[in-house]
C-alpha positions as CSV (number, residue, x, y, z in Angstrom):
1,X,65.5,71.2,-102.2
2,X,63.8,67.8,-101.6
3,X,63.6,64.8,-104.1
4,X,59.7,65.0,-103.6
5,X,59.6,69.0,-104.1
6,X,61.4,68.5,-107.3
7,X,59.0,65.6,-108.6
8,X,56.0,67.6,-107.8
9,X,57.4,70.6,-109.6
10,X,58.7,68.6,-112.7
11,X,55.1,66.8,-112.9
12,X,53.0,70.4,-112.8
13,X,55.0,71.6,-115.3
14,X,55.5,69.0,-117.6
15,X,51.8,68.5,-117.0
16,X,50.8,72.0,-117.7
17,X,52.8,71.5,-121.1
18,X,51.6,68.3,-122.2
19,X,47.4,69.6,-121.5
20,X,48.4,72.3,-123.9
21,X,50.3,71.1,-126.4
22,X,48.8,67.4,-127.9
23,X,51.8,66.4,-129.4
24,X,53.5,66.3,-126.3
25,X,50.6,64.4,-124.7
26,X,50.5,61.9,-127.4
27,X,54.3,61.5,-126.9
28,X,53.9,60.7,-123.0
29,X,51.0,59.1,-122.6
30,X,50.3,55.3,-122.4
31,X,49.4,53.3,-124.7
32,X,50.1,49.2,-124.9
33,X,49.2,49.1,-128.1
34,X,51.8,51.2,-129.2
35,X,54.5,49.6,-127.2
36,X,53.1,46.3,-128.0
37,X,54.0,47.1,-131.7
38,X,57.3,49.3,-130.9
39,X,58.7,47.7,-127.4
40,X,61.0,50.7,-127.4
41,X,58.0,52.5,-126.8
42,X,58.1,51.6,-123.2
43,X,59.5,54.6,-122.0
44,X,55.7,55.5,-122.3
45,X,55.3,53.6,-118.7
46,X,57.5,56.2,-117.0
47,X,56.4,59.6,-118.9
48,X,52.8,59.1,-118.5
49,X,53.2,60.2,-114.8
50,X,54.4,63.2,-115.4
51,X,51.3,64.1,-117.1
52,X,47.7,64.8,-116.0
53,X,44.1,65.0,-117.9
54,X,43.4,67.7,-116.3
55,X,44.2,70.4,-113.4
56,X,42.0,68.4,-110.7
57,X,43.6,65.3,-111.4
58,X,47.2,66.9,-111.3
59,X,46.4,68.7,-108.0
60,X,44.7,65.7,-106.1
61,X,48.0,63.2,-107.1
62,X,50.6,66.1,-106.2
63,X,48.6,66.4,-102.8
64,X,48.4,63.5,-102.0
65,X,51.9,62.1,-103.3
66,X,53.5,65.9,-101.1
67,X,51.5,65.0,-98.1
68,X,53.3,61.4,-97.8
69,X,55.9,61.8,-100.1
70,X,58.3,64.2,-97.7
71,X,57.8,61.5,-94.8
72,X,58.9,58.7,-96.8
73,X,61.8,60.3,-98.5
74,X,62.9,61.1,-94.4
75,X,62.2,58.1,-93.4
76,X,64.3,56.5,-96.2
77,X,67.3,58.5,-95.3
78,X,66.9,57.2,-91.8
79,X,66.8,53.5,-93.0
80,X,69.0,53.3,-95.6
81,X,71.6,56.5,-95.0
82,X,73.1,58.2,-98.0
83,X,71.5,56.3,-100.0
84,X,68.3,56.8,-98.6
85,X,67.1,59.4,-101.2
86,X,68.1,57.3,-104.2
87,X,66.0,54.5,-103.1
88,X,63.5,57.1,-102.3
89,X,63.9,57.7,-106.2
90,X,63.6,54.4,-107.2
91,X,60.4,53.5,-105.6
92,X,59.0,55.8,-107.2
93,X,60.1,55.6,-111.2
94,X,59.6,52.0,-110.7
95,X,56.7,52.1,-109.2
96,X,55.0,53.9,-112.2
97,X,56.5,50.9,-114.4
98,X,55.6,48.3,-112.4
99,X,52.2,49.8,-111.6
100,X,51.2,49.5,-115.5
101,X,52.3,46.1,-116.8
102,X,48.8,44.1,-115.5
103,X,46.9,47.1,-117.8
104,X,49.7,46.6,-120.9
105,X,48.9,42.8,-120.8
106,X,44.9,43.3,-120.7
107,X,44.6,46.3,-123.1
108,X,48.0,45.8,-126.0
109,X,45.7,44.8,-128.4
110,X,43.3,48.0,-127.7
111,X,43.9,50.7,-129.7
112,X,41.5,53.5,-128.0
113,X,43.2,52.0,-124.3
114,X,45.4,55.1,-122.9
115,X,46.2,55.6,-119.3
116,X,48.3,59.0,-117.8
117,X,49.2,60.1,-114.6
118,X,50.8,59.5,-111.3
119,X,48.4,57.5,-109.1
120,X,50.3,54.2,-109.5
121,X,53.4,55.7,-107.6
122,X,51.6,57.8,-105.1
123,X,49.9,54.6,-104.0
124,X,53.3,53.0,-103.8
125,X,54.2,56.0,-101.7
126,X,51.1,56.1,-99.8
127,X,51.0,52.1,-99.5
128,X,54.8,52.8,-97.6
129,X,54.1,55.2,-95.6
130,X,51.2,53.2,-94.2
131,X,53.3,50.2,-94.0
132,X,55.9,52.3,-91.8
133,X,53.5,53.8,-89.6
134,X,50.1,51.9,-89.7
135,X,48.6,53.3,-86.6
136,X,48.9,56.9,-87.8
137,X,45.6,58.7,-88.6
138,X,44.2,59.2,-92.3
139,X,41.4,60.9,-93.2
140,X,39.0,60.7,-96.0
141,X,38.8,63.4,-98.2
142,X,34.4,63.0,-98.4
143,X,34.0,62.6,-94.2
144,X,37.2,65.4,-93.5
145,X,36.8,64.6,-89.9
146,X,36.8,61.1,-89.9
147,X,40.3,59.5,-89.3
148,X,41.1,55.7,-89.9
149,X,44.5,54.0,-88.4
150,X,46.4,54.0,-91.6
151,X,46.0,50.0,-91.9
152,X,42.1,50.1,-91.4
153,X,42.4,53.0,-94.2
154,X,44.4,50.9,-96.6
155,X,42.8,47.8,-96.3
156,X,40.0,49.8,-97.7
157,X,41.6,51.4,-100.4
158,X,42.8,48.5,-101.4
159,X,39.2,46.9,-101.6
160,X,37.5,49.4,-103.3
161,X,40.5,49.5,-105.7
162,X,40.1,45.8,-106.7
163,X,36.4,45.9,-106.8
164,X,36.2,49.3,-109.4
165,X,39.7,47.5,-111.1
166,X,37.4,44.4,-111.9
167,X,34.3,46.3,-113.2
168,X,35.8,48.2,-115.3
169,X,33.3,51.5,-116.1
170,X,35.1,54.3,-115.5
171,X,37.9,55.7,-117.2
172,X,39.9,55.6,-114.0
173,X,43.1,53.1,-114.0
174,X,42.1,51.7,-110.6
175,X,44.6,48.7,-111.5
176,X,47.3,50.7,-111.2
177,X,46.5,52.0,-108.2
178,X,45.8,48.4,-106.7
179,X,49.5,47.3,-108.3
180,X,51.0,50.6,-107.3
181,X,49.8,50.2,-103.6
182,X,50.7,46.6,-103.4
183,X,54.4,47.4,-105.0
184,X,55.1,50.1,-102.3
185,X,54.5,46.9,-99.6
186,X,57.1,45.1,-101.5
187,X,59.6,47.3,-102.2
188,X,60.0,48.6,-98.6
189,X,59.9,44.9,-97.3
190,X,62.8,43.7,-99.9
191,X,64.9,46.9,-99.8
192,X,64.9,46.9,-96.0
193,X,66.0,43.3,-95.7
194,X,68.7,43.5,-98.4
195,X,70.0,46.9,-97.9
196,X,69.0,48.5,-94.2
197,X,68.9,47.5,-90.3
198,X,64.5,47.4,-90.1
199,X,61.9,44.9,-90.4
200,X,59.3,46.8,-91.5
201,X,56.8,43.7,-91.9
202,X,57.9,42.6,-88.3
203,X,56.8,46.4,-87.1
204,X,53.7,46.1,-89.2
205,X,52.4,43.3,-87.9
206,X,53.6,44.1,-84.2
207,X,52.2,47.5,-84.4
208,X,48.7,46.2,-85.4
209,X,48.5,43.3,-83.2
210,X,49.3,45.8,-80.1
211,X,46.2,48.4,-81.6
212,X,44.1,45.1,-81.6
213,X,44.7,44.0,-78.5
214,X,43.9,47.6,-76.7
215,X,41.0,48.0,-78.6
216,X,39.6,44.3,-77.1
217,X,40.9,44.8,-73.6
């Protein structure tokens, strides 16, 4: 069984718990105030993406984060060897850390402010796998047949992600997702210098420049 089979099935049902039993939710979920208060509290950052509002919200992340998630973990193990799936692991957990500290600093003196789910570490998942193969198709889930390269498609996502992030009106954490996304770029880059035999910002920008230059010739 893979490392990303076992996170999705851990997440639906630790998700399907928590969205019937409040207690449980409360427990998990995020909330800077309450670590502010209680800094042992930050366990918080790391539970609250194992849980989910609701059942579309839990089934769009576990899509999304299955569909990438079993290519990265592969691709991990091809880079870094036995200890591919372990830093497969790590991206991940840190990732929905990382991914929350820019909302802890803006909202730890809001009491209301809660944030759940696991968007921040399937963009760091996503945000690799374009990263490692940036020519591959993507398509968008409102124009099914349309496919972007994988870089046009997360140059994008990362726009619209900083734009909603900075106005703020929806009860979306579209910071996450921006952090999330831009941690996945880093990770792979440092991780691949310190511990494996690839450049993956080297094959990045290589790859691009080569889809650039067919496209203009």
């Amino acid at each position: 069984m893979t490392l990303t089979l076992i996170i999705t099935i851990a997440t639906v049902g630790i998700s399907l718990l928590a969205m019937n039993n409040q207690t449980l939710m409360d427990k998990c979920i995020f909330h800077p105030y309450s670590i502010a208060k209680d800094p042992s509290q930050w366990y918080r950052a790391v539970t609250c993406g194992f849980i989910h509002a609701d059942i579309p919200h839990l089934a769009f992340n576990m899509y999304s984060f299955y569909m990438f998630g079993q290519s990265i973990e592969d691709a991990f193990v091809s880079i870094f060897g036995a200890s591919g799936k372990l830093v497969y692991l790590l991206l991940y957990l840190s990732a929905l850390f990382v991914c929350l500290l820019p909302t802890y600093f803006k909202h730890k003196d809001s009491y209301h402010y809660r944030s759940l789910g696991a968007s921040g570490a399937v963009s760091a998942i996503v945000f690799a796998f374009i990263f490692l193969d940036p020519l591959q198709g993507i398509g968008l889930i409102i124009i099914p047949k349309l496919h972007l390269p994988a870089f046009l498609f997360g140059m994008i996502y990362l726009g619209v992600s900083a734009y909603l992030a900075k106005r703020g009106s929806s009860n979306i954490n579209h910071s996450a997702h921006f952090w999330g996304a831009v941690f996945g770029i880093v990770f792979l880059i440092v991780t691949c210098n310190i511990f494996g035999h690839f450049n993956p910002l080297t094959n990045f920008i290589d790859e691009v420049q080569a889809y650039i230059i067919h496209l203009t010739s």
